[in-house]
MARFI-484573 format. One record per residue (C-alpha): residue number from 1; residue in three letters; z, x, y. Coordinates in Angstrom, 1 decimal. Example, Ala and Ser with C-alpha at 12.3 -4.5 7.8 and 13.67 -1.06 7.14 Angstrom:
BEGIN
{n=1 res=ALA up=7.8 east=12.3 north=-4.5} $
{n=2 res=SER up=7.1 east=13.7 north=-1.1} $
This chain:
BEGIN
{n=1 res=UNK up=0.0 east=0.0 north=0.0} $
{n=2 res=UNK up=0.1 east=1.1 north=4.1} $
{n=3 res=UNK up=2.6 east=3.6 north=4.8} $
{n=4 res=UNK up=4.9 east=3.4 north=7.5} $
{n=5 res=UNK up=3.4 east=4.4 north=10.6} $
{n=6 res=UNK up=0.2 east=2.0 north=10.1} $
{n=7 res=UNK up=2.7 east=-1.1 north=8.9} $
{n=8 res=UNK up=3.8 east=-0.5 north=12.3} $
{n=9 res=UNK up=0.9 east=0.1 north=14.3} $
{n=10 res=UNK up=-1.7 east=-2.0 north=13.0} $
{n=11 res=UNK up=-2.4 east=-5.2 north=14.9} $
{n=12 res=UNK up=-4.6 east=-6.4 north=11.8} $
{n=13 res=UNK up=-1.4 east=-6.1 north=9.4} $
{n=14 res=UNK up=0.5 east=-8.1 north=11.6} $
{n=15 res=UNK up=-1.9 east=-10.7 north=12.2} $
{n=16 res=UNK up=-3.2 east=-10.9 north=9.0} $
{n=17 res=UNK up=0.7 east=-11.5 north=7.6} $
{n=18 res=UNK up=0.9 east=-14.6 north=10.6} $
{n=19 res=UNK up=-2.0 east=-16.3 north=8.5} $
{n=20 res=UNK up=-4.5 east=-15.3 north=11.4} $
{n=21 res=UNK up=-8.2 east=-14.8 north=10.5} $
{n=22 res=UNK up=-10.9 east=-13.6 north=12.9} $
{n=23 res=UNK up=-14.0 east=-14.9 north=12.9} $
{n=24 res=UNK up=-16.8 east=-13.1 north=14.3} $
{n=25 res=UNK up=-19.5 east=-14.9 north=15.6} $
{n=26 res=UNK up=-22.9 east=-14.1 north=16.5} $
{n=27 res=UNK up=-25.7 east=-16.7 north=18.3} $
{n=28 res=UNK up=-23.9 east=-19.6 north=16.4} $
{n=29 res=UNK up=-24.0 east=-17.4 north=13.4} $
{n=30 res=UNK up=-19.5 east=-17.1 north=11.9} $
{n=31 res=UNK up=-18.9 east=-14.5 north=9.9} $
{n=32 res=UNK up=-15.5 east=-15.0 north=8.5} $
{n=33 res=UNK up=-15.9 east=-18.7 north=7.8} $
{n=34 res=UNK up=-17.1 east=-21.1 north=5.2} $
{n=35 res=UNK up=-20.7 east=-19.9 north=5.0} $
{n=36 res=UNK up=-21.6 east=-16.3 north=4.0} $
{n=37 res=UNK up=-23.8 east=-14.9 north=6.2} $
{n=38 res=UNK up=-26.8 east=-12.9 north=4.9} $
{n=39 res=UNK up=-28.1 east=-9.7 north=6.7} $
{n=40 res=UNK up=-31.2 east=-8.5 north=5.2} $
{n=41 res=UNK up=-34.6 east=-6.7 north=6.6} $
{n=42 res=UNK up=-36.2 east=-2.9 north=5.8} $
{n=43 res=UNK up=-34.0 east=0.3 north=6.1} $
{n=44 res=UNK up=-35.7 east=1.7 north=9.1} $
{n=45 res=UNK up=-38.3 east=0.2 north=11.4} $
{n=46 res=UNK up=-40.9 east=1.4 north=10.1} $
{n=47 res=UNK up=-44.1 east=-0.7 north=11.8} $
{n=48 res=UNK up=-44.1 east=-3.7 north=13.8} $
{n=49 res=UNK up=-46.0 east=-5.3 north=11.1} $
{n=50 res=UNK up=-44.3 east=-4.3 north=7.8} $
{n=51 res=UNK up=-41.4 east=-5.1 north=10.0} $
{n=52 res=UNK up=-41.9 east=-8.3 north=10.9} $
{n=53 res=UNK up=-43.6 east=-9.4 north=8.0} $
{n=54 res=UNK up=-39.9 east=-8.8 north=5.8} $
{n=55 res=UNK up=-38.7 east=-10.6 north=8.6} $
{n=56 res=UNK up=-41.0 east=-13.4 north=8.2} $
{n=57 res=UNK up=-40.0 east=-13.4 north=4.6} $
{n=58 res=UNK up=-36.4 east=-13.3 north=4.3} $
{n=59 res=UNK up=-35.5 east=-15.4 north=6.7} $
{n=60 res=UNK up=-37.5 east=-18.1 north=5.1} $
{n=61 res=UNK up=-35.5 east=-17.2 north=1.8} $
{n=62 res=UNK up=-32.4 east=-18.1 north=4.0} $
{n=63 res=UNK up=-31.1 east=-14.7 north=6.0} $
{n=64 res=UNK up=-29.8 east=-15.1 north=9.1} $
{n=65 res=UNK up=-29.8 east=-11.6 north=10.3} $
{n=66 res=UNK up=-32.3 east=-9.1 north=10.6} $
{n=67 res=UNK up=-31.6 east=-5.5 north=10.1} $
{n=68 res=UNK up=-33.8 east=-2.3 north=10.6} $
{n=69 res=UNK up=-32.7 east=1.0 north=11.4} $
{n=70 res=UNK up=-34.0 east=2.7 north=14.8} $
{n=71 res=UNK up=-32.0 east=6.1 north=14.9} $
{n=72 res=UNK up=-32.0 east=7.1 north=10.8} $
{n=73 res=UNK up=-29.0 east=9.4 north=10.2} $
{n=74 res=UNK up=-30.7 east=11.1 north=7.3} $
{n=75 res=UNK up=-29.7 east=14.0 north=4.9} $
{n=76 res=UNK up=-32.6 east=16.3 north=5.1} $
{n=77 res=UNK up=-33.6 east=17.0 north=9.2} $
{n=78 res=UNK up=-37.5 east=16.6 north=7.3} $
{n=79 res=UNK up=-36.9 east=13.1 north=6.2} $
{n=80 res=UNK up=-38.5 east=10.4 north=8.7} $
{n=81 res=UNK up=-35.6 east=10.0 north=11.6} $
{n=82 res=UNK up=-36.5 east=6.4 north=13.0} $
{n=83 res=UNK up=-38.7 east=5.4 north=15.9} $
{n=84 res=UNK up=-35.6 east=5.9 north=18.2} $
{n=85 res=UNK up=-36.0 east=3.2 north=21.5} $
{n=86 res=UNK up=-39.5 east=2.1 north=20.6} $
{n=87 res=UNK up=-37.9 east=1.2 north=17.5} $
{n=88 res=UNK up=-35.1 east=-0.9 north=19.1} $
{n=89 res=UNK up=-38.0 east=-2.9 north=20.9} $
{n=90 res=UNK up=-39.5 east=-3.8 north=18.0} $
{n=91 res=UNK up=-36.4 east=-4.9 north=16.1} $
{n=92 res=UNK up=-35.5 east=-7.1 north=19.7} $
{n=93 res=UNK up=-38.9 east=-8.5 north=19.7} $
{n=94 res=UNK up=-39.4 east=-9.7 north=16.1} $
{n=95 res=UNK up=-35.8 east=-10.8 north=15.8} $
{n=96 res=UNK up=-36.9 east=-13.1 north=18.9} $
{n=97 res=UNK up=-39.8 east=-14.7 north=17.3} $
{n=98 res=UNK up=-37.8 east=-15.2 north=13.9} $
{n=99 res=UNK up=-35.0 east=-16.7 north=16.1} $
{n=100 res=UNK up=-32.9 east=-14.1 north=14.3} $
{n=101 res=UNK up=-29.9 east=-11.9 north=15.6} $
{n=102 res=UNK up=-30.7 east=-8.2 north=15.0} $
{n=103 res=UNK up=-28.2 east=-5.2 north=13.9} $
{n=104 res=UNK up=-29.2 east=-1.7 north=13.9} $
{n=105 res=UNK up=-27.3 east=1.9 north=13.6} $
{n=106 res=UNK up=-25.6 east=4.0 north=16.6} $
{n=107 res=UNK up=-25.2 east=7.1 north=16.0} $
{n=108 res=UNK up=-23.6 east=9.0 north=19.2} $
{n=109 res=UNK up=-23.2 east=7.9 north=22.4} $
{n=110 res=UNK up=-26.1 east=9.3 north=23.8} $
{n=111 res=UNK up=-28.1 east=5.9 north=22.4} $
{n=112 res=UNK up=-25.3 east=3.7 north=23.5} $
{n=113 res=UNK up=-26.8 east=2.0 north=26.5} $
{n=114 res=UNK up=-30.0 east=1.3 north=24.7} $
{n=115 res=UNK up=-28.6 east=0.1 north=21.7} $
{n=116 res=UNK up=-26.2 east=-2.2 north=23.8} $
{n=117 res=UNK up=-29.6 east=-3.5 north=25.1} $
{n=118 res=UNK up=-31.2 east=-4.4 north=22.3} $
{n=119 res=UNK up=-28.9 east=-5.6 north=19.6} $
{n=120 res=UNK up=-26.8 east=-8.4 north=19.0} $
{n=121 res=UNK up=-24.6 east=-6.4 north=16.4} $
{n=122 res=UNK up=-23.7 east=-2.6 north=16.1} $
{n=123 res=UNK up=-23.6 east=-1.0 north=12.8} $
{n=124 res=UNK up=-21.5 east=2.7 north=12.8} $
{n=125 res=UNK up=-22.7 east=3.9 north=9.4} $
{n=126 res=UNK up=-20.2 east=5.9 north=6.6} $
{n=127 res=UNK up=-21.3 east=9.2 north=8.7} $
{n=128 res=UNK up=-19.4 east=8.1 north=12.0} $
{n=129 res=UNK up=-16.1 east=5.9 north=10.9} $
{n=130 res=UNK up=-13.9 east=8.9 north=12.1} $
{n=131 res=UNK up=-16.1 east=9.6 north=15.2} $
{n=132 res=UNK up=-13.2 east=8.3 north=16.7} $
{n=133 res=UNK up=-14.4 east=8.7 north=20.3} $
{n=134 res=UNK up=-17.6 east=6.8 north=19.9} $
{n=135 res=UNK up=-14.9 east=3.9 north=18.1} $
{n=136 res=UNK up=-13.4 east=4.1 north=21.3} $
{n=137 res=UNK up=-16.0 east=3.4 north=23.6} $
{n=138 res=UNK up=-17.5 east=0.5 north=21.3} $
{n=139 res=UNK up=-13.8 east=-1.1 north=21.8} $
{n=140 res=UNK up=-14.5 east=-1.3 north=25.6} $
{n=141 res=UNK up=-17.4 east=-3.4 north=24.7} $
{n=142 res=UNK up=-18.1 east=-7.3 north=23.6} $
{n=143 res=UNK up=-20.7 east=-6.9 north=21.1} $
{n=144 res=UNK up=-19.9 east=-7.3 north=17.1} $
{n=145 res=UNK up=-19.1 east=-4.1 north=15.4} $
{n=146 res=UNK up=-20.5 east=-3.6 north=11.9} $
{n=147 res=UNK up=-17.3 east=-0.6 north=10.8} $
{n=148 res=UNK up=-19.0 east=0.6 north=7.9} $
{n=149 res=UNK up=-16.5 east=2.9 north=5.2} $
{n=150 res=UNK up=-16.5 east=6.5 north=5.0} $
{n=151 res=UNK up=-18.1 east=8.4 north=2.0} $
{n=152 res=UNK up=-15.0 east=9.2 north=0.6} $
{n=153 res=UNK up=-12.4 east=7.5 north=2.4} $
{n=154 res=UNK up=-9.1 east=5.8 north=1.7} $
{n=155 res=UNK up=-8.6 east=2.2 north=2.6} $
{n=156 res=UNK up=-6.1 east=3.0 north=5.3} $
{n=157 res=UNK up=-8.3 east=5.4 north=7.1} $
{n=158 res=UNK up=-10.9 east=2.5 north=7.0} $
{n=159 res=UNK up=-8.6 east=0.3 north=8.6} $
{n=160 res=UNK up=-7.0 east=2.7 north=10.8} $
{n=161 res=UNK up=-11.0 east=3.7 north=11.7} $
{n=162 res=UNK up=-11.6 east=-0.2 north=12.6} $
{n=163 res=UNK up=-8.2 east=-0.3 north=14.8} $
{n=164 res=UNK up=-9.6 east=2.4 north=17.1} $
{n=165 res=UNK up=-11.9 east=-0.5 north=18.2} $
{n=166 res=UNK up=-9.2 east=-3.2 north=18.5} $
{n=167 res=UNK up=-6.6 east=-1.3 north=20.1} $
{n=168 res=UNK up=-9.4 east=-0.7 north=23.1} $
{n=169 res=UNK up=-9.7 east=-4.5 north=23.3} $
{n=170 res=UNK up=-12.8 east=-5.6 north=21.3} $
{n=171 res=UNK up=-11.5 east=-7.9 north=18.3} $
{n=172 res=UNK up=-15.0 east=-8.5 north=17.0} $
{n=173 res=UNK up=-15.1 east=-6.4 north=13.9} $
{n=174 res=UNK up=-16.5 east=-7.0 north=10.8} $
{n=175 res=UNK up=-15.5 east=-4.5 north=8.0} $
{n=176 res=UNK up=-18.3 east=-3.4 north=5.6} $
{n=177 res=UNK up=-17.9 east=-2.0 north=1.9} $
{n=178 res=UNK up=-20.8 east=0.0 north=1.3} $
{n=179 res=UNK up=-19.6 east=2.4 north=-1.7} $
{n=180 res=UNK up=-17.8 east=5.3 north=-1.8} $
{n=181 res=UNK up=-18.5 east=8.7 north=-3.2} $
{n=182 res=UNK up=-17.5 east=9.5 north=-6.8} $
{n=183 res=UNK up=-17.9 east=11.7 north=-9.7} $
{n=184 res=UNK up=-20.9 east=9.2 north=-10.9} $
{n=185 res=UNK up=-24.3 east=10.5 north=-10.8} $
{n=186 res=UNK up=-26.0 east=7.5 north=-12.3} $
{n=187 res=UNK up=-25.4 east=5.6 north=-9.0} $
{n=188 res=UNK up=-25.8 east=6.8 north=-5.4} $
{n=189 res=UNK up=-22.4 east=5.4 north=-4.6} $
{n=190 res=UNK up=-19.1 east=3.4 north=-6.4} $
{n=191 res=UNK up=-19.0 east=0.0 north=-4.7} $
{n=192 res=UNK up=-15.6 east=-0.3 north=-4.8} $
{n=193 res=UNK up=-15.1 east=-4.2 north=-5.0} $
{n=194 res=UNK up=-11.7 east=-4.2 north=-5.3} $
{n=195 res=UNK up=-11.1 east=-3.3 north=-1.8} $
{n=196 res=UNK up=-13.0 east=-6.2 north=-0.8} $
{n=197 res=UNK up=-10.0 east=-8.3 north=-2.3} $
{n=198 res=UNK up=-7.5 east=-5.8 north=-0.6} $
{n=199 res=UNK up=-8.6 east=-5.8 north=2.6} $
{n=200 res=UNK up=-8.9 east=-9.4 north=2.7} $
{n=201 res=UNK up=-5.2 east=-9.5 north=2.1} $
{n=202 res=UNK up=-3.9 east=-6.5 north=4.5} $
{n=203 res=UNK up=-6.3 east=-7.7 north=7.5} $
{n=204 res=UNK up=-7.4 east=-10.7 north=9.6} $
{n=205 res=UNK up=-11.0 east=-9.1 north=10.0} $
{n=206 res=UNK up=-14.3 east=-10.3 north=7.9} $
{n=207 res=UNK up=-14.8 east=-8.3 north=5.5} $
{n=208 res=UNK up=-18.6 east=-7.9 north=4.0} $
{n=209 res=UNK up=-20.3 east=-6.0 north=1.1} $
{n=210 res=UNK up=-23.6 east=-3.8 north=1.5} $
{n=211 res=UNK up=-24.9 east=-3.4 north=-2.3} $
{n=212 res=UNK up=-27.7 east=-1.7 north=-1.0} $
{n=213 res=UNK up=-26.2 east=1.6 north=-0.5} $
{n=214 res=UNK up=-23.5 east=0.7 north=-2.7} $
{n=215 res=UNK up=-25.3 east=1.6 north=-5.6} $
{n=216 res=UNK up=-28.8 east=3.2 north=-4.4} $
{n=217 res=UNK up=-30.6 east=1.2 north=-7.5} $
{n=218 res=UNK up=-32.7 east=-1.8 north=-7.1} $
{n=219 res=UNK up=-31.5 east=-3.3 north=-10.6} $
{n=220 res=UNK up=-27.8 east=-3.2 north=-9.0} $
{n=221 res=UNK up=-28.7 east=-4.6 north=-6.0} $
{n=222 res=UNK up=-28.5 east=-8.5 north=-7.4} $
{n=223 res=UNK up=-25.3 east=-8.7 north=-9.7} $
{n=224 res=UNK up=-23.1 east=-6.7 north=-7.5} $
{n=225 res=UNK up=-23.9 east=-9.2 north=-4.4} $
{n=226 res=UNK up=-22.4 east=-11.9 north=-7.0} $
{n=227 res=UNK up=-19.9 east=-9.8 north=-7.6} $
{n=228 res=UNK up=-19.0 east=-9.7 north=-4.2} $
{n=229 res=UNK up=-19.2 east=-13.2 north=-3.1} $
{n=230 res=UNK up=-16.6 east=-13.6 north=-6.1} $
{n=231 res=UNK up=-14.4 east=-11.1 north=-4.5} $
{n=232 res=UNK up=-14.5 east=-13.1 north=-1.5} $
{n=233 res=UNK up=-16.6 east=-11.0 north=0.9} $
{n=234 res=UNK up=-17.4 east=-12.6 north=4.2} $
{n=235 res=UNK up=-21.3 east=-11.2 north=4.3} $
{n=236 res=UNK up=-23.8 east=-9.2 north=2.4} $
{n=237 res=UNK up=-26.5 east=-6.7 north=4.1} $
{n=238 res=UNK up=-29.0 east=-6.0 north=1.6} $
{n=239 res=UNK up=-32.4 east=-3.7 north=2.2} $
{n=240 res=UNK up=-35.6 east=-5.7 north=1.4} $
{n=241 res=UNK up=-38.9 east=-4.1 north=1.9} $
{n=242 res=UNK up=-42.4 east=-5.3 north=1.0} $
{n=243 res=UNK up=-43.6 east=-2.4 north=-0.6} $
{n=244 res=UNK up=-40.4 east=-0.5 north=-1.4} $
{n=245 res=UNK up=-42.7 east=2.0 north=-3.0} $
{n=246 res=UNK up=-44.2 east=3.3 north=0.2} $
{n=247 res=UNK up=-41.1 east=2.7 north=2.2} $
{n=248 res=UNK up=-40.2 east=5.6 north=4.3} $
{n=249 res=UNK up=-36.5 east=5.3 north=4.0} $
{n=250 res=UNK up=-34.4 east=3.9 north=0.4} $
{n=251 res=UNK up=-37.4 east=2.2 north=-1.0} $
{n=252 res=UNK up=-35.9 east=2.6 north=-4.3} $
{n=253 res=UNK up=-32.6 east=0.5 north=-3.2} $
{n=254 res=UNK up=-34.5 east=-2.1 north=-1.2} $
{n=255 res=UNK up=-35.6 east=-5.7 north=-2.8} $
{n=256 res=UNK up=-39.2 east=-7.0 north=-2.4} $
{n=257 res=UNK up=-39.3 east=-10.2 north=-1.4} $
{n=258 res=UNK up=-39.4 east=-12.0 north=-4.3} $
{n=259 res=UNK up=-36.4 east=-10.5 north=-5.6} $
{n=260 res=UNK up=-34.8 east=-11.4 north=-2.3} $
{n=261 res=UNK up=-35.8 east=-15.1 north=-3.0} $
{n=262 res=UNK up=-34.4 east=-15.0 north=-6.5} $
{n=263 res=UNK up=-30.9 east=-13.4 north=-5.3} $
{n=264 res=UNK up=-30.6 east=-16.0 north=-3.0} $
{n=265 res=UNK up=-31.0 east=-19.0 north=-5.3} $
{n=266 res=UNK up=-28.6 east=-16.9 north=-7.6} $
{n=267 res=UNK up=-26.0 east=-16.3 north=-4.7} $
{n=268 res=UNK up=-26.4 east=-20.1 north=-3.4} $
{n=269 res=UNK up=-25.0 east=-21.2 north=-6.9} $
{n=270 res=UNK up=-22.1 east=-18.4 north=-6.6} $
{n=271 res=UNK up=-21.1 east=-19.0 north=-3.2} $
{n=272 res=UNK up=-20.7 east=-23.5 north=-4.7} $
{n=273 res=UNK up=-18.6 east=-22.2 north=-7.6} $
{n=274 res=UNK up=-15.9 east=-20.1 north=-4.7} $
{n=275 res=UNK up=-16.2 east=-23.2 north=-2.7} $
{n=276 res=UNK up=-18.0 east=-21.9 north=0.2} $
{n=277 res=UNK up=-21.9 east=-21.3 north=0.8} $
{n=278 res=UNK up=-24.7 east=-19.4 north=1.9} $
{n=279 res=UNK up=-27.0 east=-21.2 north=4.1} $
């Protein structure tokens, strides 16, 4: 359980032991209520075409959130980096047309400004949770934070990450599992699930799963977003790309289409059975 000092520190403990829940919404769109919102769209932003042709495509499956990744924090300085602010205005302008709320990555504060611009929710990926200075200056904003988990860290230093943001007055935080690193090889992460249920109890924030990078394999992808809609999570983000074979970023996580379509039937049914729903 939370040692000491965060029992006594952390505004989400306490609130969350008072029976308050915080519910995050964006353009009419609650995450942290009855529905489970789903986030879905391409890795990075690739074209405007391939981008808003996914668009096009999961949102008529029933998503209500279009991601796409501008500024691509990527391992190897040769892998394609994102389109950067051209980028953002394509995610702003198809997200417009699809009557669809956008999240992208920030990834320093450099690219704050623009980002605050363009999209309706922030995402601070694994890479930044203890860039606690850029946590910091997204707490003296309004917009919806997307804390993603750190590679390898502990669910108190998740936590303690998100109440960077909180103690700097923005309350609108969703948490994000997206895997953790492990001695597994067969998987590009361990979505660890059980901190879904966890968290849920020890904070009043929504709390949502991103299978896509959870487990880095397209066969995954499906049965652990069932999985975590039965562990109660309050979103999922998932990667869907038309042609995942050509994609330029995690085409071999991402969902065509189709597959989208299918999950979503699948997750519609899961979602009856816990007593809340997806669309």
């Amino acid at each position: 359980m939370l040692n000491a000092a965060l029992k006594k520190t952390s505004s989400m403990l306490v609130a969350s032991q008072n029976g308050h829940k915080t519910r995050v919404v964006v353009k009419n769109i609650c995450f942290g209520g009855e529905t489970i919102p789903i986030i879905a769209g391409p890795c990075a932003i690739e074209n405007e075409d391939t981008l808003r042709e996914t668009a096009f495509k999961v949102r008529g499956a029933g998503a209500v959130v279009l991601r796409g990744g501008a500024y691509k924090p990527r391992t190897s300085p040769y892998s394609f980096q994102g389109h950067g602010r051209a980028g953002l205005e394509c995610l702003a302008r198809v997200g417009e047309e699809m009557n669809m709320p956008v999240i992208t990555e920030l990834m320093d504060g450099e690219e704050l400004e623009a980002v605050l611009e363009y999209a309706d929710i922030i995402q601070i990926g694994a890479r930044n949770m203890y860039n606690y200075s850029l946590l910091r200056k997204l707490g003296k904003t309004d917009k919806p934070v997307v804390l993603k988990r750190g590679l390898s860290a502990t669910i108190e230093e998740w936590l303690m990450a998100a109440e960077y943001i909180l103690a700097e007055g923005n309350s609108q935080v969703i948490l994000c599992e997206r895997g953790i690193r492990s001695a597994e090889t067969w998987t590009r992460n361990t979505l660890d699930l059980n901190a879904v249920a966890l968290v849920k109890q020890l904070s009043h924030l929504p709390v949502m799963v991103d299978p896509s990078h959870g487990t880095g394999v397209r066969s995954l992808v499906a049965p652990m977003s069932l999985a975590a809609v039965a562990a109660g999570a309050d979103g999922l983000m998932i990667e869907v790309h038309p042609r995942p074979e050509s994609a330029l970023s995690d085409g071999e996580q991402s969902l065509t289409p189709k597959g989208f379509s299918q999950l979503m039937r699948q997750l519609e049914a899961m979602a009856l059975a816990m007593g809340r729903r997806v669309r």
